[in-house]
C-alpha positions in Angstrom: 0.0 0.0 0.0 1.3 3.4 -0.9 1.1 6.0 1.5 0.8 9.8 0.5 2.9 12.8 1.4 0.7 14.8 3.7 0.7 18.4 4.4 -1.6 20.1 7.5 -2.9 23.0 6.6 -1.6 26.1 9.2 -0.2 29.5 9.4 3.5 29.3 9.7 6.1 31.9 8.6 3.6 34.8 8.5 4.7 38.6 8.9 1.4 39.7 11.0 0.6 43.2 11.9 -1.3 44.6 15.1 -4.8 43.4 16.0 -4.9 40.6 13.1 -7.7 38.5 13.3 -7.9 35.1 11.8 -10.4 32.0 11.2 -8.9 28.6 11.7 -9.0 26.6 9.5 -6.9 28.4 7.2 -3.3 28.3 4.9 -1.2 31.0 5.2 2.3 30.8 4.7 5.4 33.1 4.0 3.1 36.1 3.6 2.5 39.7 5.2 -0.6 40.6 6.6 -1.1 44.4 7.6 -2.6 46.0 10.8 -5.8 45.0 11.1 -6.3 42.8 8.8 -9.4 40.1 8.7 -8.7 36.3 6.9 -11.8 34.1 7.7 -12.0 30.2 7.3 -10.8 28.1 4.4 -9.1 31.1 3.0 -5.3 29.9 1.9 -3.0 33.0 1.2 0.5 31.6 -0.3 4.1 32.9 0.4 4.9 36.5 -0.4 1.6 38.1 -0.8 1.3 41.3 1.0 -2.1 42.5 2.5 -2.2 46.2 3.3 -3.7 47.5 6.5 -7.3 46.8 7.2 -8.2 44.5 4.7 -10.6 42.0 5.0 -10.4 38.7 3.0 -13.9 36.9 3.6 -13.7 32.6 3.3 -12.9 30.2 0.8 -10.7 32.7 -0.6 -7.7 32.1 -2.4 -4.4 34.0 -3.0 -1.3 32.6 -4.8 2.0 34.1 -5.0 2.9 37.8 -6.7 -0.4 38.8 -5.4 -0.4 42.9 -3.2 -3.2 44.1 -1.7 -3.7 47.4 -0.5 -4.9 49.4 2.2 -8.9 49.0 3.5 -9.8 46.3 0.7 -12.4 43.8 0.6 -12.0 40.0 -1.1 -15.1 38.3 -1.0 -16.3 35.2 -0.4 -14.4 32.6 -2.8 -12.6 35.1 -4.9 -9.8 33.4 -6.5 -6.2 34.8 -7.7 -4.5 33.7 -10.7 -0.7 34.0 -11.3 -0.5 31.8 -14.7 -1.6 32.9 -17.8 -1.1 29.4 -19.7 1.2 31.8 -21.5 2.9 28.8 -23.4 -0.9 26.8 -24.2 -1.1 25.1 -20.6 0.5 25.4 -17.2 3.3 26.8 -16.4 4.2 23.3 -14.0 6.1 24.6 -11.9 8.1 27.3 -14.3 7.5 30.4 -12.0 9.4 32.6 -14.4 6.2 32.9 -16.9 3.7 33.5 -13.8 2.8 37.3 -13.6 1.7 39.5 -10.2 -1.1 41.4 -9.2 -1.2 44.5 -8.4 -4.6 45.9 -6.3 -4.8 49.5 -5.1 -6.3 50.5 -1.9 -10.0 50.8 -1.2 -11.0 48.0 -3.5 -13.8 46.1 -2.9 -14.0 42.2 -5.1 -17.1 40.5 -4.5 -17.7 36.9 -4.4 -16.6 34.2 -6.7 -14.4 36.9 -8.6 -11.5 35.7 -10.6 -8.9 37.7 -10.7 -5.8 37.2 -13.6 -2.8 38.7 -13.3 -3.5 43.0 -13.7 -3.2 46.1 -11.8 -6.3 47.5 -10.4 -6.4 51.1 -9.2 -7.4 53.1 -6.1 -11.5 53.1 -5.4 -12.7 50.2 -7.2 -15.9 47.6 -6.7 -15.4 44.3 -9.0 -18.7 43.0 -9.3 -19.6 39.6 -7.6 -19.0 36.5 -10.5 -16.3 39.2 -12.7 -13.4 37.7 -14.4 -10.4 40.5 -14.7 -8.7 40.0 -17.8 -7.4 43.5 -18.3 -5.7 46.5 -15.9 -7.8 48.1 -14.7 -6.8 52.4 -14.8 -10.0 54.3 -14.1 -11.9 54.3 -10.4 -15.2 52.8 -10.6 -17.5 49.6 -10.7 -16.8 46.8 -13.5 -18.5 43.6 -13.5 -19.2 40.6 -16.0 -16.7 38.3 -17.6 -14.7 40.1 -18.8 -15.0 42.6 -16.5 -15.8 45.9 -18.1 -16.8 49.1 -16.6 -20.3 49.8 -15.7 -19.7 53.3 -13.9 -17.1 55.6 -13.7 -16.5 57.1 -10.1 -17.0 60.4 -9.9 
C-alpha cells in the first residue's frame, strides 16, 4: 500500500501586523498581513503576498503568489487569484518565471466568486460579484461581468 505525502494546513512563517484577526482553518504561509487585517476560514493565502492595513479577506478565498493588496480592501467570499496565464498553451508546471503579479490598489472592494488574472487595479474600485479580470484596470469605478468591463465611472 502506498502512502501519500501529507501536508496540514496552518499559518507558519507569516509577517502579522497589530490586531490581526484570523479563522482557523486556514493556509497561510510566507506572507505579510497588515494592521488589522481580517482572513476568515478556508481562506489559503500563499508565500509572499502582501495584504495592506485593514483588509478584510472573507472565506474560501484564495491568493497565490505575486499577489499585493492594499490598504482597507475587501476579497469576497471565494474570490480566486491567478498568477498563470497558460502563456505557453497550458500550465506553467512549476516554471514560475512565466507566472505574472497582481497589483490591487487600496480601497478596493472584489465580490464573491471573482476571478482575478494577473493585472493592476487602481485606487476606489468595486469588482462586481461572479467578474473575471482579464485586463488592468486604470480608471476608479464599478466593472462587472466576464470580462470585467466598466459599468460606472467614479466620480
Amino acid at each position: 500500500m502506498n502512502i501519500p505525502h501529507v501536508h496540514q494546513a496552518g499559518v507558519r512563517d507569516v509577517d502579522f501586523g497589530a490586531r490581526v484577526k484570523i479563522v482557523e482553518p486556514c493556509n497561510l504561509y510566507g506572507c505579510r498581513i497588515g494592521d488589522d487585517c481580517f482572513v476568515g476560514p478556508f481562506v489559503e493565502i500563499q508565500k509572499d503576498v502582501s495584504l495592506g492595513a485593514r483588509t478584510r479577506v472573507q472565506s474560501h478565498a484564495f491568493i497565490c503568489e505575486l499577489v499585493t493588496i492594499g490598504e482597507d480592501c475587501f476579497i469576497g467570499h471565494g474570490v480566486m487569484f491567478i498568477n498563470d496565464t497558460f502563456s505557453t498553451g497550458g500550465p506553467a508546471r512549476g516554471r514560475k518565471e512565466l507566472w505574472r503579479e497582481t497589483v490591487i490598489g487600496n480601497r478596493v472592494s472584489v465580490g464573491s466568486n471573482a476571478t482575478i488574472l494577473p493585472v493592476r487595479i487602481v485606487d476606489d474600485v468595486v469588482i462586481g460579484a461572479g467578474a473575471v479580470v482579464t485586463k488592468d484596470i486604470t480608471t476608479a469605478g464599478t466593472y462587472a461581468g466576464n470580462p470585467a468591463r466598466l459599468l460606472r465611472a467614479r466620480k
